[in-house]
C-alpha positions as a Markdown table, in Angstrom:
| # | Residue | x | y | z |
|---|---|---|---|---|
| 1 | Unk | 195.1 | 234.7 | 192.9 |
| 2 | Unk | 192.7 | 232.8 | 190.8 |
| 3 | Unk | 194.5 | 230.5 | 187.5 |
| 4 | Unk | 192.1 | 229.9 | 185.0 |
| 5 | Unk | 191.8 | 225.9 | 184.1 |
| 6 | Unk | 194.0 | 224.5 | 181.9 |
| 7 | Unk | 191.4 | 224.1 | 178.8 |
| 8 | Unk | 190.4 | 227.5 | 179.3 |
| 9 | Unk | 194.3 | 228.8 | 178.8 |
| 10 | Unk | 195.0 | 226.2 | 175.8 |
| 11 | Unk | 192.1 | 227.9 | 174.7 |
| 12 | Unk | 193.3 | 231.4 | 174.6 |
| 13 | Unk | 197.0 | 230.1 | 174.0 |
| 14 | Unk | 196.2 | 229.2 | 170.5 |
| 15 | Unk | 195.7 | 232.4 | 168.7 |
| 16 | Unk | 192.7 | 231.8 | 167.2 |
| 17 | Unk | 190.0 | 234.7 | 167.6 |
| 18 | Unk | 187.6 | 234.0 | 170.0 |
| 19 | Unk | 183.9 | 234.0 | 169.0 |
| 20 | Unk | 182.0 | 236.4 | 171.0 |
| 21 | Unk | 178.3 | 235.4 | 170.6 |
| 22 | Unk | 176.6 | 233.6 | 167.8 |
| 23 | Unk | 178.0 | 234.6 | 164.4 |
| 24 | Unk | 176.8 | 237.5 | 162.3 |
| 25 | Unk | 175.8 | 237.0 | 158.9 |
| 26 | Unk | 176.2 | 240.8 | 158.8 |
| 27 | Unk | 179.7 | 240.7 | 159.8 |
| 28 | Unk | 180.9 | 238.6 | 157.0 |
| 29 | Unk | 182.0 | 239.6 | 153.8 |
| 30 | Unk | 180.2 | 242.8 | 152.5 |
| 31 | Unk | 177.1 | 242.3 | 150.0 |
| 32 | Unk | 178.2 | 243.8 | 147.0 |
| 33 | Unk | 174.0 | 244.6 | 146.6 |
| 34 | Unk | 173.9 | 246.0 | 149.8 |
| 35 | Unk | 176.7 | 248.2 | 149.1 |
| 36 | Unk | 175.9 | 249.8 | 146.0 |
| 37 | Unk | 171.7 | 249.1 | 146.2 |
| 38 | Unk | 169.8 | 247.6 | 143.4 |
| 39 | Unk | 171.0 | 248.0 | 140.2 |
| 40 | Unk | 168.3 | 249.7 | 138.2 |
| 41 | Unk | 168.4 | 249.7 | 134.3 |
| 42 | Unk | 168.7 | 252.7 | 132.5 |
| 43 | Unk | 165.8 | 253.9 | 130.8 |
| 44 | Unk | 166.5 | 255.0 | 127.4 |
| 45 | Unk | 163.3 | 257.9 | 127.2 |
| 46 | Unk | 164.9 | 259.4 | 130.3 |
| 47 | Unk | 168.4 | 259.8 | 128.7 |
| 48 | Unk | 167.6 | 260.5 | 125.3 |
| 49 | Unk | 164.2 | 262.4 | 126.1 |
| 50 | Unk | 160.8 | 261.5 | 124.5 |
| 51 | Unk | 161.5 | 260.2 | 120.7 |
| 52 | Unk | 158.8 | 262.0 | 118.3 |
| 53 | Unk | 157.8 | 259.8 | 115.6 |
| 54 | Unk | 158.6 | 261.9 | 112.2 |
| 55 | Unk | 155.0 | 262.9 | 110.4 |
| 56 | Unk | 154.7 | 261.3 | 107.2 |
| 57 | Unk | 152.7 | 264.3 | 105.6 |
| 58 | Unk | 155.8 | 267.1 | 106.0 |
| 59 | Unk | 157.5 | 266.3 | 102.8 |
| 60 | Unk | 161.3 | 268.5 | 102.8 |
| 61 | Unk | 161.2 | 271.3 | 100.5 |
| 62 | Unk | 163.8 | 270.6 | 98.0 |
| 63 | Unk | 164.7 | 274.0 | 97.9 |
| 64 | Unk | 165.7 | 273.9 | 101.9 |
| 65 | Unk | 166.9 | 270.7 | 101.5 |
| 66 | Unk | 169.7 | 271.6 | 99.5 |
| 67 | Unk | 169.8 | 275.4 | 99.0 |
| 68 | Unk | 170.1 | 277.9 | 96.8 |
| 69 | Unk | 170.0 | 277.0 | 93.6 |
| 70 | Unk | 173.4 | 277.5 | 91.9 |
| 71 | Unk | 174.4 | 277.3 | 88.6 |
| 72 | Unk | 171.3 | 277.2 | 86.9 |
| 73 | Unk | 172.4 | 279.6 | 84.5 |
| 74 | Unk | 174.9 | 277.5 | 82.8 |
| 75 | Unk | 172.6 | 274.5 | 83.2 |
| 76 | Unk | 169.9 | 276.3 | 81.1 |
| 77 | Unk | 172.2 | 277.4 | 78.6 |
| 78 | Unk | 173.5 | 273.8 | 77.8 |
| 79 | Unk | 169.4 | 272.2 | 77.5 |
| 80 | Unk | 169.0 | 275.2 | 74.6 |
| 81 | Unk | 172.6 | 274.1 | 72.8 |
| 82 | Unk | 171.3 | 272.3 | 69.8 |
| 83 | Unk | 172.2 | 268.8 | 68.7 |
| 84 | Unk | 174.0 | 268.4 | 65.7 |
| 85 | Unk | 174.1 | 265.6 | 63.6 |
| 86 | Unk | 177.5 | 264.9 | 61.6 |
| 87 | Unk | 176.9 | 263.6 | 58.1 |
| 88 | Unk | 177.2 | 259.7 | 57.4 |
| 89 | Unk | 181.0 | 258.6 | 56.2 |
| 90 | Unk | 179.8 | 257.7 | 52.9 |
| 91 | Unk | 180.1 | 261.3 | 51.7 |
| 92 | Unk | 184.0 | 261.3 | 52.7 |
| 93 | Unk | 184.4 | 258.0 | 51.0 |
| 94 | Unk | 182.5 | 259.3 | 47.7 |
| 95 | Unk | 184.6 | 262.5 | 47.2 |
| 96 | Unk | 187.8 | 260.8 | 48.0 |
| 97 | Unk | 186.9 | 258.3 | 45.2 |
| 98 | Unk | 186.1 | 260.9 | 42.9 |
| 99 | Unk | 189.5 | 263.2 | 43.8 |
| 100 | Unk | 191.7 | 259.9 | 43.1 |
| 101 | Unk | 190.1 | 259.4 | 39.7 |
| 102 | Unk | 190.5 | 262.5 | 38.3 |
| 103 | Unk | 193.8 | 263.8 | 39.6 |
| 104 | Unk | 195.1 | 260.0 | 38.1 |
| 105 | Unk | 193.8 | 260.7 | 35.0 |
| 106 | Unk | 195.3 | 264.3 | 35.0 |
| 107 | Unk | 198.8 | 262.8 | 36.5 |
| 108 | Unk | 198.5 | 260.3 | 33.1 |
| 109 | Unk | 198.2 | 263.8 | 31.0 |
| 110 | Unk | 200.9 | 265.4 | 32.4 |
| 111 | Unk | 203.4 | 262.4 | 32.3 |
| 112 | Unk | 202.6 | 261.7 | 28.5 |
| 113 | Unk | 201.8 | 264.8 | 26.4 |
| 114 | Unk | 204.3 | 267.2 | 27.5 |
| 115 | Unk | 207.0 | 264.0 | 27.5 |
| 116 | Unk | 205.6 | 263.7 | 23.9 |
| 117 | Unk | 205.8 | 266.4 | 22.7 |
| 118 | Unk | 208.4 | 268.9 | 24.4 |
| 119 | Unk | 210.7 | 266.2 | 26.1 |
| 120 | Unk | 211.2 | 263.8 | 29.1 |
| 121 | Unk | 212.1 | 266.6 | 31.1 |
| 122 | Unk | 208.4 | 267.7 | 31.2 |
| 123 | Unk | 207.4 | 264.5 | 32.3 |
| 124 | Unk | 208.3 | 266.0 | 36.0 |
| 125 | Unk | 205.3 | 268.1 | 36.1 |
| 126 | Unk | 203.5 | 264.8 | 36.7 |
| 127 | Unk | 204.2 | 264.9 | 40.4 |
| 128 | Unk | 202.4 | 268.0 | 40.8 |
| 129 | Unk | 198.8 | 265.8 | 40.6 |
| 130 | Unk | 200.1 | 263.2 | 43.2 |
| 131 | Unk | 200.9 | 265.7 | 45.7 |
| 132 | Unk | 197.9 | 267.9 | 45.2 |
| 133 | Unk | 195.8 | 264.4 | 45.6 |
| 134 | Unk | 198.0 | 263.8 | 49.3 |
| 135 | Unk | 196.7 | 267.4 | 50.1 |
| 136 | Unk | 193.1 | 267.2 | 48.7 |
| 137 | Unk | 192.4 | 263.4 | 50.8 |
| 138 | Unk | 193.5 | 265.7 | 54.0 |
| 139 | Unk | 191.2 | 268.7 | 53.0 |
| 140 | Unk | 188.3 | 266.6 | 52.6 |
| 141 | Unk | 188.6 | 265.2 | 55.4 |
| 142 | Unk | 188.3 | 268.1 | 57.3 |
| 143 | Unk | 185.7 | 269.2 | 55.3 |
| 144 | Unk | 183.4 | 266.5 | 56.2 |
| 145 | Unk | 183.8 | 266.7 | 59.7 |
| 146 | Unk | 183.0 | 270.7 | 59.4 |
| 147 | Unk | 179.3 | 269.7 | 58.1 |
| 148 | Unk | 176.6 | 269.6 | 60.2 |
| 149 | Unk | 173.1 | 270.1 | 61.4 |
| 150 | Unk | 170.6 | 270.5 | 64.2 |
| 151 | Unk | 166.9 | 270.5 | 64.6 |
| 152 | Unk | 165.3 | 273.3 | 66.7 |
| 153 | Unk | 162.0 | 274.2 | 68.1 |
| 154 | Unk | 161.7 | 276.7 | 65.4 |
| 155 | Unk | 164.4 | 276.8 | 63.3 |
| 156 | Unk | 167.0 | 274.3 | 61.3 |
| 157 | Unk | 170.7 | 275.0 | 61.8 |
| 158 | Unk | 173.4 | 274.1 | 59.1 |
| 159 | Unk | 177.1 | 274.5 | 60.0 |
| 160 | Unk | 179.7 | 274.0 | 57.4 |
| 161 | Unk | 183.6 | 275.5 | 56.7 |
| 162 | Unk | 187.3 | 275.0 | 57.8 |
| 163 | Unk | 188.8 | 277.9 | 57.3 |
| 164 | Unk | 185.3 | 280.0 | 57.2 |
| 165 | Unk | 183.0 | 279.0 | 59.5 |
| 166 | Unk | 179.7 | 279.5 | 57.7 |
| 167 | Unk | 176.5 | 278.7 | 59.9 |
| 168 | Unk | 172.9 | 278.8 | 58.4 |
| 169 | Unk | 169.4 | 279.5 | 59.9 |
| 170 | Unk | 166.7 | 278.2 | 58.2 |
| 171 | Unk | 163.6 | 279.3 | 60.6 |
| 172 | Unk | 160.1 | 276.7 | 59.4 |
| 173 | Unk | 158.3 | 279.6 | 58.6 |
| 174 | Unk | 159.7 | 280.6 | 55.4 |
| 175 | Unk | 160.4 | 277.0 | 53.9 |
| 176 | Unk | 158.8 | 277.1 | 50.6 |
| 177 | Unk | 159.8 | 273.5 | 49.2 |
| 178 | Unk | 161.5 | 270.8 | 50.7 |
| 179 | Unk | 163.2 | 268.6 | 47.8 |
| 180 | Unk | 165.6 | 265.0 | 47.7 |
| 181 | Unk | 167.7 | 264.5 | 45.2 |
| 182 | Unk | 170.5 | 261.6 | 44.4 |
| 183 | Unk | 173.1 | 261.8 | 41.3 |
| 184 | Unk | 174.5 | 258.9 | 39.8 |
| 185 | Unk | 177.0 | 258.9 | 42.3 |
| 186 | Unk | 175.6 | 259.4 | 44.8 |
| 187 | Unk | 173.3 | 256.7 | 44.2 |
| 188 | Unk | 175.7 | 254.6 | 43.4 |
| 189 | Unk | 176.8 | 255.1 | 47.1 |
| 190 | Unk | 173.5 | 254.9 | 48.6 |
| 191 | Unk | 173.3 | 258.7 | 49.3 |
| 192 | Unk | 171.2 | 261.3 | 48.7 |
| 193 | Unk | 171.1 | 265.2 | 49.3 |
| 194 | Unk | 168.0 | 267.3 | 50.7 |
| 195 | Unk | 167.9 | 270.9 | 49.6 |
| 196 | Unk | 165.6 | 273.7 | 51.1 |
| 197 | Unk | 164.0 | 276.6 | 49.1 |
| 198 | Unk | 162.8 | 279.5 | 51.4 |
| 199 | Unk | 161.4 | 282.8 | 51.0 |
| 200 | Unk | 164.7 | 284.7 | 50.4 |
| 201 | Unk | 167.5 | 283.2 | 48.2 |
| 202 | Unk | 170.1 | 283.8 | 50.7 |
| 203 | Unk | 168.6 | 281.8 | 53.2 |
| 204 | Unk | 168.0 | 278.4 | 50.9 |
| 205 | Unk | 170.8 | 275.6 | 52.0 |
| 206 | Unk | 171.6 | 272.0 | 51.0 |
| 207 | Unk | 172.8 | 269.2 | 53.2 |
| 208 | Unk | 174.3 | 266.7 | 51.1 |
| 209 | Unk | 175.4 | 262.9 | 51.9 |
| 210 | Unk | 172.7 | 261.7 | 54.0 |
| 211 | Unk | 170.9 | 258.3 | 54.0 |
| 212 | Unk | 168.2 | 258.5 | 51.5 |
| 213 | Unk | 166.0 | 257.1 | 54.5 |
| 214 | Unk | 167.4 | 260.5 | 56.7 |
| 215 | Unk | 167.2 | 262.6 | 54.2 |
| 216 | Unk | 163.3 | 261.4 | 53.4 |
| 217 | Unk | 162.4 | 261.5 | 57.1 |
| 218 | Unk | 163.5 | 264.9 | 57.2 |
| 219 | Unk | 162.0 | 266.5 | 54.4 |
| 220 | Unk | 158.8 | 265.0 | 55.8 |
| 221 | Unk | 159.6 | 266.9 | 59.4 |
| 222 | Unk | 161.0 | 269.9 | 58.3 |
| 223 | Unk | 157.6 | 270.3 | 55.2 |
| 224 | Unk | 155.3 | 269.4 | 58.1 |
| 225 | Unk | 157.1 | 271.8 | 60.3 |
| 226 | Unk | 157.1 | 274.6 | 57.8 |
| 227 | Unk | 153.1 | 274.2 | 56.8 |
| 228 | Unk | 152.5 | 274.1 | 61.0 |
| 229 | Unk | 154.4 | 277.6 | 61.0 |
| 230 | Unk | 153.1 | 279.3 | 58.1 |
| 231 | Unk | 149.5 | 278.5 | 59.0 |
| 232 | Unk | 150.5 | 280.0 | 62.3 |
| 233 | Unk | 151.7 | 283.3 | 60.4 |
């Protein structure tokens, strides 16, 4: 029986793998490249597919774009609702003045000459103007806010009441004369009143407490107006 030397059994005596042949490079740790391959970047035309540039000559047709057109009914109807115009403050200030003047001087002739001459105890009927003047500065009030007018294409509107809506059509056509006019009063509050004079009675109409320069401007419009429409006729 043959013993190996003793270097040759420390050699295997101390656990170590023995090398067999020159070393590997393949047998060490596994290439991480080698195991997956090369790592190719995505190509984003390949994913996506070819991107078309958009052609700036198609312009979207509104009407595709967004639909049917809804509502255009109601949006037609409000461009033809006319514009009205309230009257300037200065008329409710003027009558106001003129209702506390007179119902004071008729609250001084109740409270003296029946007191005078049939007793004191008629001097009570001098609360009746007071109260009536309460009611009246109320009334008025509403009365100014009921007035006003609008400018058509072919026609003048005037709308005025507050119990009785009353609204006038004054069509260009038949204006006849277009006239300003300014009282004392009114003057005196820097207003001024245009009335119109058509071709039947029952269509003539005033619109009273405008600026003398509104009131000028649209006599001027609504003349110019009515001799455009009557050489039309």
């Amino acid at each position: 029986m043959e013993t190996g030397s003793g270097h040759d059994a420390g050699t295997v005596g101390t656990g170590r793998p023995a090398q067999v042949g020159p070393t590997d490079p393949a047998g060490s740790a596994a290439d991480p490249t080698e195991a997956k391959g090369p790592v190719e970047a995505a190509d984003p035309t390949e994913a996506k597919g070819p991107v078309e540039a958009a052609d700036p000559t198609e312009v979207a047709d509104p009407a595709e774009a967004s639909g049917p057109a809804e509502g255009a009914g109601p949006v037609a109807a409000a461009e033809d609702e006319p514009v009205w115009i309230a009257l300037p403050p200065g008329l409710l200030r003027m009558r106001r003045l003129l209702l506390v003047v007179w119902l004071g001087l008729l609250t001084l002739a109740t409270a003296l000459v029946p007191g005078l001459l049939a007793g004191p105890g008629w001097a009570a009927f001098a609360a009746l103007p007071p109260a009536l003047a309460v009611w009246g500065w109320t009334l008025l009030e509403r009365n100014w806010r009921s007035w006003r007018y609008a400018e058509r294409a072919d026609d003048l509107l005037i709308s005025r009441g507050v119990l009785w809506r009353r609204e006038t059509v004054v069509p260009y056509g038949r204006m006849q004369l277009v006239e300003v006019t300014s009282g004392p009063v009114e003057r005196y509050f820097g207003l001024a009143s245009v009335q119109l004079h058509t071709a039947a009675a029952a269509t003539d109409a005033t619109i009273p407490g405008l600026d003398p320069a509104e009131a000028e401007r649209l006599r001027d419009r609504l003349t110019e107006l009515g001799e455009a429409r009557s050489a039309g006729l």
